[in-house]
N, C-alpha and C positions, 0 to 999 in steps of 0.2 A: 377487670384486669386491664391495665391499660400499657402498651411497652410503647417507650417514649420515639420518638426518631432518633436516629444515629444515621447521621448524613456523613459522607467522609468524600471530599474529592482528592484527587492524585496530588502532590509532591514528590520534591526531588529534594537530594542530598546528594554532594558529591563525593564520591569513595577515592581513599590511596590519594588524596592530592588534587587539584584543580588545576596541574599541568599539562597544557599537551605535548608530545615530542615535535619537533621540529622538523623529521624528518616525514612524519605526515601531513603536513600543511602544504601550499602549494610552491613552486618552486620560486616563484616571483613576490612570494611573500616577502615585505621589509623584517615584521616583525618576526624578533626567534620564537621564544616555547610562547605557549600560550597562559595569557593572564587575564587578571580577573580584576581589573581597577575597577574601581566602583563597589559594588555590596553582591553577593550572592542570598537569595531570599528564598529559603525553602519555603514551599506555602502545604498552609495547612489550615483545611478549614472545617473543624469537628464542632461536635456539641460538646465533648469533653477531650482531654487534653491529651494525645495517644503518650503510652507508655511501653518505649522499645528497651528491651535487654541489653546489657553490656555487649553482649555477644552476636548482635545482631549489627551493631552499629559499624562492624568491619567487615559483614559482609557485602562482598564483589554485586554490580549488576550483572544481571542477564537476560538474556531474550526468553523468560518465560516469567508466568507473572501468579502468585497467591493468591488462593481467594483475600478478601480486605474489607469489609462493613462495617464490622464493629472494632471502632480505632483503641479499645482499650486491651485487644487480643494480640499479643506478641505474633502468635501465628499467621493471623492474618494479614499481616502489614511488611511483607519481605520485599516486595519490588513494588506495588502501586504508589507508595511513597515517592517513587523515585523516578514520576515519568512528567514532574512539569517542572522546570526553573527559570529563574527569571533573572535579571542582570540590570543593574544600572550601570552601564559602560563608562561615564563622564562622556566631558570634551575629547579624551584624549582616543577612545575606541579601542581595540584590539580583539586578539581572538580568544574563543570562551569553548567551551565546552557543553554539548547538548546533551539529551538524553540517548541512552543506546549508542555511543559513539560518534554520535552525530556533532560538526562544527559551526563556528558562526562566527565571522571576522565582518566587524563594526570598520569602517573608517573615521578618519578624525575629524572632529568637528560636525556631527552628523544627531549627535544628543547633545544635550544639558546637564547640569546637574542632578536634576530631579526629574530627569527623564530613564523610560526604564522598555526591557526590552524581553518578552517570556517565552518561551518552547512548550508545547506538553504532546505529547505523544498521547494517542487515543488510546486506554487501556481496552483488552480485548473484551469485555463486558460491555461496551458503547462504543463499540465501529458503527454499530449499525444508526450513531447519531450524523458520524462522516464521514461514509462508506458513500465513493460515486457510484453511480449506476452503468455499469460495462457492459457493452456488447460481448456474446458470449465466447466470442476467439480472444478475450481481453483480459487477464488477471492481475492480481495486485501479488507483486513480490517486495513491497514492504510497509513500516508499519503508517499511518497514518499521522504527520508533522503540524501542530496548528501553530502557529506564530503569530505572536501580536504584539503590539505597542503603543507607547502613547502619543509618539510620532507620527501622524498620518495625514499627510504622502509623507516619504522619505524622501528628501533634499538631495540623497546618495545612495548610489546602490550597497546596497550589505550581499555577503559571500556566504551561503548556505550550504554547505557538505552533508548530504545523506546518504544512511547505507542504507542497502536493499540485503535480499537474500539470492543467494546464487540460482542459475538459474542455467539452462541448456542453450549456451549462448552459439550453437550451430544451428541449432533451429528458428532460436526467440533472438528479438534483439526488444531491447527496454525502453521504456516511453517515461515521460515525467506530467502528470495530472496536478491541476493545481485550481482551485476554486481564489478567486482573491477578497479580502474582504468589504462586506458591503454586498457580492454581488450570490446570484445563487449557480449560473452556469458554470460550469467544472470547463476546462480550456487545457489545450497542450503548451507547454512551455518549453523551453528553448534551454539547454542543457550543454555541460562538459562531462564525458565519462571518465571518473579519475580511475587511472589501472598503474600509478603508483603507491597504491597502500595493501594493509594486510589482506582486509574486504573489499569488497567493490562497494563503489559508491558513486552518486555523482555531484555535480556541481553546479549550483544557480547564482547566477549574480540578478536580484532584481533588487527592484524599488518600493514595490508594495509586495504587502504582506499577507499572509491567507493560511489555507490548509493544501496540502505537497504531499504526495503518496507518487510512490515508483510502481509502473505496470510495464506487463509484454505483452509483446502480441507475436502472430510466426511472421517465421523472414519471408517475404516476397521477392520475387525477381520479373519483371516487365520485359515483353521484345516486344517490337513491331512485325505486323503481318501484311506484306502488301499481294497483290493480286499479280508481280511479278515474280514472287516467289521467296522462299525465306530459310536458308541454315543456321539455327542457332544451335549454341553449344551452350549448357547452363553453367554460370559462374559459382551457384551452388554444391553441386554435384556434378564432377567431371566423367559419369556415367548416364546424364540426361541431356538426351538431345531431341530436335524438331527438326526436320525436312518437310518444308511443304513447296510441291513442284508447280510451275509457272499457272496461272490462270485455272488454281484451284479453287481461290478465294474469289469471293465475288465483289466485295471490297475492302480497303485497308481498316485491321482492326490492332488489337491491343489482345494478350494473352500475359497471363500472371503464372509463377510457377511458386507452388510452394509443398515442403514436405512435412509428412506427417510422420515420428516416428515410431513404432512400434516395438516392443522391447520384450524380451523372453519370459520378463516377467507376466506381464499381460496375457502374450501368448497361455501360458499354463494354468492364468487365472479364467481364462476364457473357457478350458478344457475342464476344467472344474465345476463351473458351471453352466454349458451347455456341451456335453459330450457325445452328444448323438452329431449336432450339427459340425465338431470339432475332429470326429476320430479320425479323417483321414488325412489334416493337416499335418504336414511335417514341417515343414519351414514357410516364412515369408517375410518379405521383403518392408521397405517405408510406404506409407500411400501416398501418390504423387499427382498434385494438382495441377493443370493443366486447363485453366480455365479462360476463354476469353471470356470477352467484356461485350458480346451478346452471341447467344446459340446459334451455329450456322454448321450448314453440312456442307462439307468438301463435293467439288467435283471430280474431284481425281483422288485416290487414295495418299494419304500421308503419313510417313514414317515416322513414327514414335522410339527412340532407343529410352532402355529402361534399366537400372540395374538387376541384377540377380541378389535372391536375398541371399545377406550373410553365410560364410562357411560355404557355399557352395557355387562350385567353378564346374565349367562344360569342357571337357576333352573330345568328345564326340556328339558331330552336332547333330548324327543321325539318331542317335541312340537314347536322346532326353525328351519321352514321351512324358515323364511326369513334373513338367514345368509348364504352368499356364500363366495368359495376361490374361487379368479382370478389369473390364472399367465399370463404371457405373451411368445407367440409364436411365431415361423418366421412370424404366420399369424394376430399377433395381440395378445390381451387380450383375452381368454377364457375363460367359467367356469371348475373350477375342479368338475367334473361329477363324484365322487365316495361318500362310506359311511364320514360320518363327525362322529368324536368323543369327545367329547366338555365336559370340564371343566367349572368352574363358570368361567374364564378370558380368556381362551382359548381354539382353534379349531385346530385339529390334523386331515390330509386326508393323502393316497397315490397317491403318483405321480410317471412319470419313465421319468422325469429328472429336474434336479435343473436350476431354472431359476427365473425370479422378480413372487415375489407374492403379493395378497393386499388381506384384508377380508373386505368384507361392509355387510351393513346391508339394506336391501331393504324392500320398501313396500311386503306386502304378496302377494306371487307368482309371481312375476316380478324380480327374482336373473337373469332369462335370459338378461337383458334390462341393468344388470350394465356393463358387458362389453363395451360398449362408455362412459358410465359414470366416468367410473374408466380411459379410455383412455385420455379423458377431463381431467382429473384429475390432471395427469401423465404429460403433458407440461404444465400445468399453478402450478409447486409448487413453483414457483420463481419469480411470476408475480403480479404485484398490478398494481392498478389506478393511471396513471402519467397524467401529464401535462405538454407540450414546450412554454415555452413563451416568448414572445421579451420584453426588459426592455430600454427605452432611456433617457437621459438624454440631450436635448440640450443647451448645451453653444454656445453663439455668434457664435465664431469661431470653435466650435468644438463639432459632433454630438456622444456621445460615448452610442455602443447596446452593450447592453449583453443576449447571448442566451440562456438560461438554463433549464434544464430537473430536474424534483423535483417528487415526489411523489403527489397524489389530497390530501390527508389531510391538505399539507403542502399551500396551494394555499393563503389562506385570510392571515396566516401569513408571506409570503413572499412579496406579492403585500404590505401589508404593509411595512413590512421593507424597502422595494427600497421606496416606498413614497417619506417615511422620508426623503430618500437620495438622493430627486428628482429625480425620475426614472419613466415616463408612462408605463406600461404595455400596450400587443400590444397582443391578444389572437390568435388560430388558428382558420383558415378559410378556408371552400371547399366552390370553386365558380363551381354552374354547370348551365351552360346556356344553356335554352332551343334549342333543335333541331330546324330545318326550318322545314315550312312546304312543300310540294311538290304534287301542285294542279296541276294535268296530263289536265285539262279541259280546263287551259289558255296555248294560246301560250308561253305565256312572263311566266318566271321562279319567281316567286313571291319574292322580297328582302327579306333579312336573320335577324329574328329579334330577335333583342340584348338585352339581361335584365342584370340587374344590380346581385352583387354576392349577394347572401344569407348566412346571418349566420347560419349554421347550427353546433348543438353541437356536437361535437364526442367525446366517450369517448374512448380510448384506454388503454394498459396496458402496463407495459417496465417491465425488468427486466436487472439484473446486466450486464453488457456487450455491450447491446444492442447500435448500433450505425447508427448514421444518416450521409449522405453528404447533404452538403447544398450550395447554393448559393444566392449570393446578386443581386435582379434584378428588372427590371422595370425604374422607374427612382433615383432610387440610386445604387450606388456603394460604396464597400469597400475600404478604404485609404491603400497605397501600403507601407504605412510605419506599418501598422499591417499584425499578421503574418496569414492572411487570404489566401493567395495565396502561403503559404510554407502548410498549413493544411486546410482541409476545410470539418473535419470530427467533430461531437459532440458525444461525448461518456456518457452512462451513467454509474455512478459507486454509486451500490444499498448501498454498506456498507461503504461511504464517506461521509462526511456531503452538500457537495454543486458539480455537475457537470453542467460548465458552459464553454461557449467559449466566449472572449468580443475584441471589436474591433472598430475601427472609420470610421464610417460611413460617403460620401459626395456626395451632387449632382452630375447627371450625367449631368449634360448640366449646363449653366449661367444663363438660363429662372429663374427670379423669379416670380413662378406662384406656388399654391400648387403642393405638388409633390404627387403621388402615387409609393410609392415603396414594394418588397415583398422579401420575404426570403421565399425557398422552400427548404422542408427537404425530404431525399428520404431513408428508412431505410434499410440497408446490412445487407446482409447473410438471408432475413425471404423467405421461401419457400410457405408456407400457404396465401394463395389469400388475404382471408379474413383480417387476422391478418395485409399484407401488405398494404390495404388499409385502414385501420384505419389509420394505423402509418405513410401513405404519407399524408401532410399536407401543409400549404402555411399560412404568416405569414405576413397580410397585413399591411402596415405601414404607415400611414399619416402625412405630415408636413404642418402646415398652412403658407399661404403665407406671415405671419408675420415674421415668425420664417427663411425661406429662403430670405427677404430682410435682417433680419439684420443679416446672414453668408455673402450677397456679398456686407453689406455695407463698406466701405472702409473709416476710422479713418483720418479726418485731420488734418496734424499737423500744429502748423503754422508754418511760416516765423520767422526765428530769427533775431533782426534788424542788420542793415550793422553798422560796426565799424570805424569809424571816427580813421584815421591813424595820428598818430603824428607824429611829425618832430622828427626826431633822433637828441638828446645834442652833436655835435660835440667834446664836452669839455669834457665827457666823455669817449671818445677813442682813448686821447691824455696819453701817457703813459708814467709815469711821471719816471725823471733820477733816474735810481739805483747805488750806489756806491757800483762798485766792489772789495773787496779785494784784495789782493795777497793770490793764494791757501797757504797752509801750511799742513805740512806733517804728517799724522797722526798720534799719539801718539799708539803705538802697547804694548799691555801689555804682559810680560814673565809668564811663569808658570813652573811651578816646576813640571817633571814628577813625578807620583806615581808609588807609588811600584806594585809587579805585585800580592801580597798577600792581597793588600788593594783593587785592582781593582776586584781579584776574591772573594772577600768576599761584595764588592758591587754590580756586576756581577749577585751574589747568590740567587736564589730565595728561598722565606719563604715557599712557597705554597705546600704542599707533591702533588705529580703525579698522575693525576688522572685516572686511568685505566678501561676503563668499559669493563664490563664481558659481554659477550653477550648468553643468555640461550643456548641449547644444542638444534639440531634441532631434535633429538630423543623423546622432549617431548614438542615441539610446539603443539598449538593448534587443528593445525591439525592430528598430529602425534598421539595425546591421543586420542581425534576422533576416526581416526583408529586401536588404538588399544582394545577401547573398544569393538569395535565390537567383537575380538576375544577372552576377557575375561570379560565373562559379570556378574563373580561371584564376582562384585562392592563391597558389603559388607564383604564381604571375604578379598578380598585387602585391604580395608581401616581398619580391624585392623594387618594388617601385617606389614600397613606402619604408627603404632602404634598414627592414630586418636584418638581423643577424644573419650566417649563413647555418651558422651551429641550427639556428631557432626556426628558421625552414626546414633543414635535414628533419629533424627531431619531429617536427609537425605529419610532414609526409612520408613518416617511416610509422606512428603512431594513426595516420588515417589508411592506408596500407594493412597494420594489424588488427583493426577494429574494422574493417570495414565502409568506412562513413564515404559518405557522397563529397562530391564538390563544393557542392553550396554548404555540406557541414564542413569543411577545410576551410574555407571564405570565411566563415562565421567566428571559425577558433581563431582564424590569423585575423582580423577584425576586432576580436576582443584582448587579444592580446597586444597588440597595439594600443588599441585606446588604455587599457593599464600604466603604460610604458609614458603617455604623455602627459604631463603634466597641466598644460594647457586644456583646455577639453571645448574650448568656442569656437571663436573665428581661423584661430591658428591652425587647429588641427581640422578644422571644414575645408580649407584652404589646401592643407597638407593632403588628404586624400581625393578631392577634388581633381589636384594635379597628377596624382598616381594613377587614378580611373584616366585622366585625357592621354596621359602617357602610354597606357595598356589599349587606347584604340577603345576604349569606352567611354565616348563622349556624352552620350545621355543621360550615362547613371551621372557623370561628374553634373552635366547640368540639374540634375531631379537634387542630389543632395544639395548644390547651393541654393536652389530654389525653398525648399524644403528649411534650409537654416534662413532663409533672410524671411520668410513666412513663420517662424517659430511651430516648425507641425514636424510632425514625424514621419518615415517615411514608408508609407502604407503600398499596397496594391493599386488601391483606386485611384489615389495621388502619382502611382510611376508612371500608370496606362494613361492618366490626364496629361498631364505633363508630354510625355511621348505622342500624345496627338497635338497635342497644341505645337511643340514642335515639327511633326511633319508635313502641318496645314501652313509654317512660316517660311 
């Protein structure tokens, strides 16, 4: 028996129209709705030609995805079809339409004709081909964007809008990862957060092109600590503060603040499962980091203000015995053992060194018992109820599983959804077989007795990261035309809509008999006993011996009948006299040379010469980038390089509500300008040159004309060269 390949890669189709609104593009957009000049080319690359229902062809995308293998299955082909397109823009550019919402505005004159431009989104069955490798405060909050073309470099920057997934934007703020092509290092890129559309999303202007995936990381906040003393008040939380008193410090360091949240839900997941170390938690507070940037003990005690957790406020500051500070030590979580000084919202102690703190609230007289509690705490803030389940779908000839990791909420609604799409579910399973017994009184060793498995329920927990190896076994095996023997790792990704790996499953032998086959999953990187024995699991699979006859029934074709040969018309291959001429010599026509004034005025092209300018690499993208870094008085520049007033207000009321730094104001006001001019060389080198001497920043102005009359860009190593070779003149 031999089952053929059935390879199928991703495509896209556009639903409801190839327009986009106008009011989602960006404000300084020329062009209105978004078009589609040139060809839109769904690609599709099967061994056989997929075949979708009338009724499928209207339906909407969404951020969840089908199984898809074999392209001749209406069922399996609902959204993987729909996650790569590809665009030939012309000469004339404009904006297009990506997969998942995602945009792309082409400038003019930046293609050809027969130049072309593609998107594909990684379907969730091969992230782990373009998944970067994150440090583990690091997560991916959207899907993974690969972009290519047959352009490369790009002449001009192209406008890239992606959406991410929402995200706890008091805690996280979002990062943009981007690998470029050619190269294999993953690199942070330089971004616009748009928060005028429905989603969040954000915005790249570059020039080359690669794979782009949106991540967070938690907010930090930086003070300085000098040896003369330090009051901060955190911009974070207007309930954390530091005091450190005069010649505590021994010398000047750096301290980062960041918080941790913890949420009710957690809370009662905790209490669920470890309720001994839990029972006498009542409330608690965020964990709050407090870390400099190397371990030092004070000399003098320093005061730490903290918030009170949630829902509770102090009226009597004698009277709140069951409110304690935890920090954390080489040896663990401890109580802070000193006077407490308490506000209605908050709790203020001395410590002699900064490190993570948490405040809870405990049953009366039991604040000694929170330290495990708070410890428990502390590795499950990222942890929920999951469940692994096998999903199958058997066709005649072809058995297609899919293995996926979901959240327990999600469980009645997913088992439904595969239903629908003909899919059995297949749950986890621990088989533990009784021990023999071992009677010393008979000679003979008494036979080994075998019981069958027990379903037993386990609940376990996952969180973002977490990943399994698994394999295919017993009497099924994995088909070698899926890519289960190139990966054979299941990843879970907390802030993604679906983590799933899927594949074509086949008898391991010819026996048609029912089969018993299993999937065991064995979870990496978990230290803790407990925790890894939950999460090693086995994933029993049954196939009735129905269903294995008719994979090895084999299709008869018939007989076509034998064709009665006729006699060949000899009368037709008698080939009848031609009357041949005598040649005759061919009639050759004269012409009349033309003049050489008529030939160079036919010669003459109508079309004037078209010259394209190529921007100045003093004010690439990157280049402004790094320069903002060195002038971060953004508002200051932008009216020197005589902005609007509307388009400063609007600037600095939008970095204000988001947060951003200086140097991220410099960067926007920077790129919005360079949009604005049309000129993009000497003119506008010139033009900001002037605006930096005007602003009392005469460096940056010399580094950037240095920088343009050198054709380089303007890097680090090139500002601090520059900047010395200047101070030595």
């Amino acid at each position: 028996m031999r089952i053929e390949k059935q390879h199928s890669t991703w495509g896209f189709s556009l639903e409801g129209g190839d327009k986009c609104n106008k009011d989602d593009m960006n404000e300084d957009d020329n062009a209105g709705d978004c078009k589609t000049s040139g060809t839109v080319t769904p690609v599709w690359e099967t061994t056989t030609p997929p075949e979708i229902d009338s009724n499928m062809k209207n339906k909407q995308i969404s951020n969840s995805w089908s199984v898809g293998i074999n392209s001749t299955q209406k069922d399996m082909l609902d959204d993987d079809a729909h996650l790569k397109v590809s665009y030939s823009p012309g000469k004339k550019g404009g904006n297009f339409g990506l997969p998942l919402g995602a945009k792309l505005t082409v400038p003019e004159g930046l293609f050809g004709k027969k130049d072309s431009i593609s998107c594909q989104v990684a379907p969730p069955s091969q992230r782990w081909r373009h998944s970067p490798v994150l440090p583990y405060y690091e997560h991916l909050t959207s899907e993974i964007f690969i972009l290519n073309s047959t352009v490369h470099p790009l002449k001009k920057s192209v406008i890239v809008r992606i959406p991410y997934y929402q995200i706890d934007s008091e805690h996280n703020e979002i990062n943009v990862k981007g690998k470029w092509k050619d190269e294999e290092e993953w690199v942070n890129v330089g971004f616009l957060h748009k928060s005028d559309t429905s989603s969040p999303c954000i915005e790249l202007e570059i020039d080359r092109l690669g794979v782009f995936v949106v991540t967070f990381t938690p907010k930090k906040e930086t003070f300085e600590v000098t040896t003369q003393g330090c009051l901060y008040n955190a911009h974070m939380s207007k309930y954390i503060s530091v005091r450190v008193p005069k010649k505590a410090a021994e010398k000047n360091f750096q301290c980062a603040i960041q918080i941790t949240p913890i949420t009710e839900e957690k809370v009662k997941l905790a209490k669920e499962f470890y309720p001994f170390e839990t029972s006498e938690l009542e409330n608690v507070s965020e964990i709050i980091d407090l870390i400099p940037n190397f371990q030092c003990t004070f000399r003098r005690a320093v005061s730490v203000k903290l918030p009170l957790p949630a829902n509770v406020e102090v009226e009597n500051e004698s009277a709140n015995t069951d409110i304690a500070v935890l920090a954390k030590l080489e040896s663990g979580w401890e109580l802070v053992d000193t006077k407490y000084r308490f506000t209605r919202t908050t709790v203020t102690c001395d410590v002699k060194s900064l490190t993570r703190f948490c405040v809870v609230k405990s049953k009366p007289d039991r604040k000694k018992r929170m330290a495990a509690a708070v410890s428990i705490l502390e590795g499950r803030c990222e942890m929920e109820k999951g469940e692994v389940m096998a999903f199958i779908n058997f066709q005649e000839k072809t058995w297609f599983l899919v293995l996926e990791c979901f959240p327990k909420n999600k469980l009645d609604s997913k088992i439904a959804e595969m239903k629908e799409k003909g899919f059995r579910h297949f749950k986890k399973e621990i088989s533990k077989p009784e021990e023999p017994v071992d009677n010393k009184q008979h000679f003979r060793r008494p036979p080994t007795i075998k019981t069958k498995s027990q379903n037993v329920p386990v609940e376990f927990e996952i969180f973002d990261g977490l990943k399994w190896t698994f394999n295919v076994s017993d009497d099924l095996k994995a088909n070698l035309d899926s890519d289960y023997m190139e990966n054979k790792d299941l990843q879970y990704y907390k802030h993604l809509p679906e983590s799933l790996r899927k594949f074509v499953i086949e008898p391991k032998t010819t026996e048609e008999r029912t089969l018993i086959g299993a999937i065991n999953l064995t979870p990496v990187g978990i230290n803790d006993q407990k925790v890894r024995e939950a999460s090693t699991m086995a994933l029993r699979i049954e196939v009735d011996e129905e269903t294995v006859k008719a994979y090895f029934h084999e299709e008869v074709i018939p007989e076509e009948p034998e064709v009665k040969k006729e006699k060949p018309n000899l009368d037709l291959l008698r080939t009848p006299e031609i009357k041949v001429d005598k040649p005759t010599t061919p009639f050759t026509p004269k012409f009349k040379p033309l003049p050489a004034s008529v030939m160079e005025r036919l010669m003459r092209t109508s079309r004037p010469q078209i010259i394209i300018e190529r921007e100045s690499k003093a004010i690439t993208g990157k280049s402004l980038r790094n320069l903002s870094k060195y002038v971060p008085e953004g508002l200051t520049l932008a009216v020197h390089l005589d902005l609007p007033d509307s388009t400063i207000t609007g600037i600095g009321f939008d970095a204000i509500s988001n947060g951003l730094s200086m140097a991220d104001v410099t960067y926007k006001i920077l790129l919005y300008w360079k949009r604005t001019r049309k000129d993009k060389k000497d003119l506008a080198v010139e033009m900001l040159a002037d605006a930096l001497r005007e602003m009392g920043r005469v460096e940056a102005a010399h580094v950037v004309q240095e920088c343009h009359k050198n054709s380089k860009e303007v890097t680090p190593e090139i500002y601090s060269e520059l900047l010395s070779k200047m101070a030595l003149s």
